[in-house]
N, C-alpha and C positions, 0 to 999 in steps of 0.2 A: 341148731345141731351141735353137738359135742362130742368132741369125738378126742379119746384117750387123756383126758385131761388131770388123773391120777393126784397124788398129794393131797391129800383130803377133801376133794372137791365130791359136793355133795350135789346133786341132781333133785331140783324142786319138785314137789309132787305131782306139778302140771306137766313137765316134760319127761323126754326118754332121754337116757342116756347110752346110749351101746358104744360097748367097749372100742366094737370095732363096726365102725358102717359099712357095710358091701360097697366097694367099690364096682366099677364097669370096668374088665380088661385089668384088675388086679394083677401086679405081674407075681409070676407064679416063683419066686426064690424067695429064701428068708436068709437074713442076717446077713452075713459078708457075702452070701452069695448073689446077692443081687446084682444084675449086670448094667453098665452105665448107660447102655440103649434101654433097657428098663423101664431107670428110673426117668430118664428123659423121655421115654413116652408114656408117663404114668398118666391113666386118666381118672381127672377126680370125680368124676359123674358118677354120683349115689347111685342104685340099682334104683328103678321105679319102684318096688318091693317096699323100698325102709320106708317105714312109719310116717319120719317127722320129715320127706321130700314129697311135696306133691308133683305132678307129672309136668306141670309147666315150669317149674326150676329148673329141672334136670332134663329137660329136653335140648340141650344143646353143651356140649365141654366144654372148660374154662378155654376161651379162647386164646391167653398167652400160654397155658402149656402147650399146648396145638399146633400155635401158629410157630412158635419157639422152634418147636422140635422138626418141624417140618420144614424150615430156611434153612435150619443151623444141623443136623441129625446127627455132624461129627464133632459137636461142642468147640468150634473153631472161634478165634475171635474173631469180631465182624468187625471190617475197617469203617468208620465213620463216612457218609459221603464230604469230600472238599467243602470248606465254609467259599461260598462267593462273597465277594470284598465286592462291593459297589464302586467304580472308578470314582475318582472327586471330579467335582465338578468343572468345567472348559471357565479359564480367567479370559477374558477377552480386553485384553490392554488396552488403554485408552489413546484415541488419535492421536500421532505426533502433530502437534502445532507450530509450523514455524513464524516465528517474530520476520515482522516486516524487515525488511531492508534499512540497516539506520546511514542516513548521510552524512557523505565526509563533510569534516568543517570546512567554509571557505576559506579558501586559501587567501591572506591578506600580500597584495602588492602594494607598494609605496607610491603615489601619487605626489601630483604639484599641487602649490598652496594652495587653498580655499579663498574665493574674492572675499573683499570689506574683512581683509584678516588684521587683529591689532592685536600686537606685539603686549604679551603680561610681566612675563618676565621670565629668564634664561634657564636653563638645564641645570637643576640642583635646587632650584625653588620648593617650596612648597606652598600650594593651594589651599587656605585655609578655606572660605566660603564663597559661592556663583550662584547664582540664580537656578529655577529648574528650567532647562529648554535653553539653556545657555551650548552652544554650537562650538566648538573644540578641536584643535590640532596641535599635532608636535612634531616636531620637525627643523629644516633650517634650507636656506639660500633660495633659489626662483627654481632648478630643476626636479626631478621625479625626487623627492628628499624627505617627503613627508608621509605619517600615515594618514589612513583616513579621516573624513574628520567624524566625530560622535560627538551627542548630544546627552545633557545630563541630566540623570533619573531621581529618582529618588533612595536608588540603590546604587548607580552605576553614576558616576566611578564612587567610590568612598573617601568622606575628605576623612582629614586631611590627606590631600595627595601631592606625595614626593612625583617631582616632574622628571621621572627617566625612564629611560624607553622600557625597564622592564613592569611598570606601573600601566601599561597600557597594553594588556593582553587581548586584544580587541578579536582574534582570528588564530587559522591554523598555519600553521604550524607550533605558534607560539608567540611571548612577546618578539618582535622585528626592531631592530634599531635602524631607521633610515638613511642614516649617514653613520654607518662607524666611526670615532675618530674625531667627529666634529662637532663642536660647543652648537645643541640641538635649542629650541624656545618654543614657549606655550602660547599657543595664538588663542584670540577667540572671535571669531565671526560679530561684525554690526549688523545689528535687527535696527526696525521701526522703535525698539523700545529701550530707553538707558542699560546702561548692565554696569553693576556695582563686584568686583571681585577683590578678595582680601588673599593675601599672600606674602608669606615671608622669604626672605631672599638667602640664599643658599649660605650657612655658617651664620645664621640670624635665628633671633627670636624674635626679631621688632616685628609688626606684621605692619604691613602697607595698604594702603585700599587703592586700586587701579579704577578710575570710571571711562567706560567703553561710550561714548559719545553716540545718539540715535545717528540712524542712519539717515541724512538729510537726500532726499530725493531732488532728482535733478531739474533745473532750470526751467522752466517753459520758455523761458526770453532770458537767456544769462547777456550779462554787459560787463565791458568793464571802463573804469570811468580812469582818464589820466590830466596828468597837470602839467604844462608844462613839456607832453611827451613821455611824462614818466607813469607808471598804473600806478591808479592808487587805491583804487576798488575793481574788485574782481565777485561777483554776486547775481543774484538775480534782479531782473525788474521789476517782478511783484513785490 
């Protein structure tokens, strides 16, 4: 259908062209006098009549002019309905974890000498090399004066080791000096087996070698033999 399309437009031989199609319900004003209810309820449904509309096109009006006019009849703006926003989604924080319990360090107290203890050498030495498993103290005199004793690792202690009390951090609170004040010595426990230790003496670079004598186990029948009244062997009988 074609309807006023004017400017030289020319209408093929096969179609109709009318000027003007009969409208259904044409509103009945021309030019300015048309009223704005009107044109808002204009309906564009062809008359069954025209030509080029068969009956089942035009059996039902453009339904946006329709529906249009009949929400809206006083051409109001229409408010858009609210957009819903989806909430975000629930974070669910991860369990608090607490860390075990760490324990305090032991507290070091000063102790008496260690038995089978031989004397290395004084407070200010230094330890160049011991054996591993070589058994250790520092300290001085027969009362509670010494720390404990430890054994040596492969990491623990590091030679060379300067012999003073703050070289031997063995516990908590910290290095302990067992005698403040007083000229302290590095002992080392007798085993069943020699002990060879090298050490230089304090304001020295000479190094010394101290050998720790095995531990000779006791008697089963010890004697001693005299001359005269006087001992002159003190030993065993085997």
């Amino acid at each position: 259908v074609f309807y006023g399309m004017g400017h030289g437009f020319t209408c093929s031989s096969s179609d109709t062209c009318p000027t003007t199609p009969p409208l259904t319900n044409f509103p009945a004003g021309t030019g300015t006098s048309f009223t704005q209810a009107e044109l808002d309820n204009l309906d564009w449904t062809p008359v069954a009549q025209f030509s080029k509309v068969g009956a089942t096109a035009v059996s039902t009006p453009i339904p946006a002019v329709i529906v249009g006019y009949a929400t809206n009849p006083s051409n109001t703006a229409i408010t858009p309905p609210p957009v819903v926003v989806a909430p975000p989604p629930v974070t669910v924080p991860p369990p608090v974890v607490t860390p075990p319990p760490v324990a305090p360090p032991i507290a070091i107290v000063p102790v008496v000498q260690m038995a089978n203890a031989v004397k290395i050498c004084d407070e200010g030495c230094t330890i160049v090399s011991m054996p591993l498993g070589t058994i250790y103290q520092f300290g001085t005199g027969t009362g509670i004066n010494w720390l404990p004793p430890a054994t040596s690792t492969l990491s623990n202690p590091v030679l060379p080791l300067l012999v003073y009390y703050t070289s031997f951090p063995v516990g908590a609170p910290g290095p302990i000096d067992p005698d403040s004040g007083v000229l302290k010595e590095f002992d080392v426990q007798q085993t069943s087996a020699l002990q060879t230790i090298v050490f230089t003496a304090a304001g020295s670079t000479v190094s010394v070698t101290k050998i720790v004598p095995a531990l000779v186990p006791p008697c089963a029948r010890p004697i001693t033999l005299q001359l005269k009244g006087v001992a002159v062997y003190s030993g065993c009988a085997d």
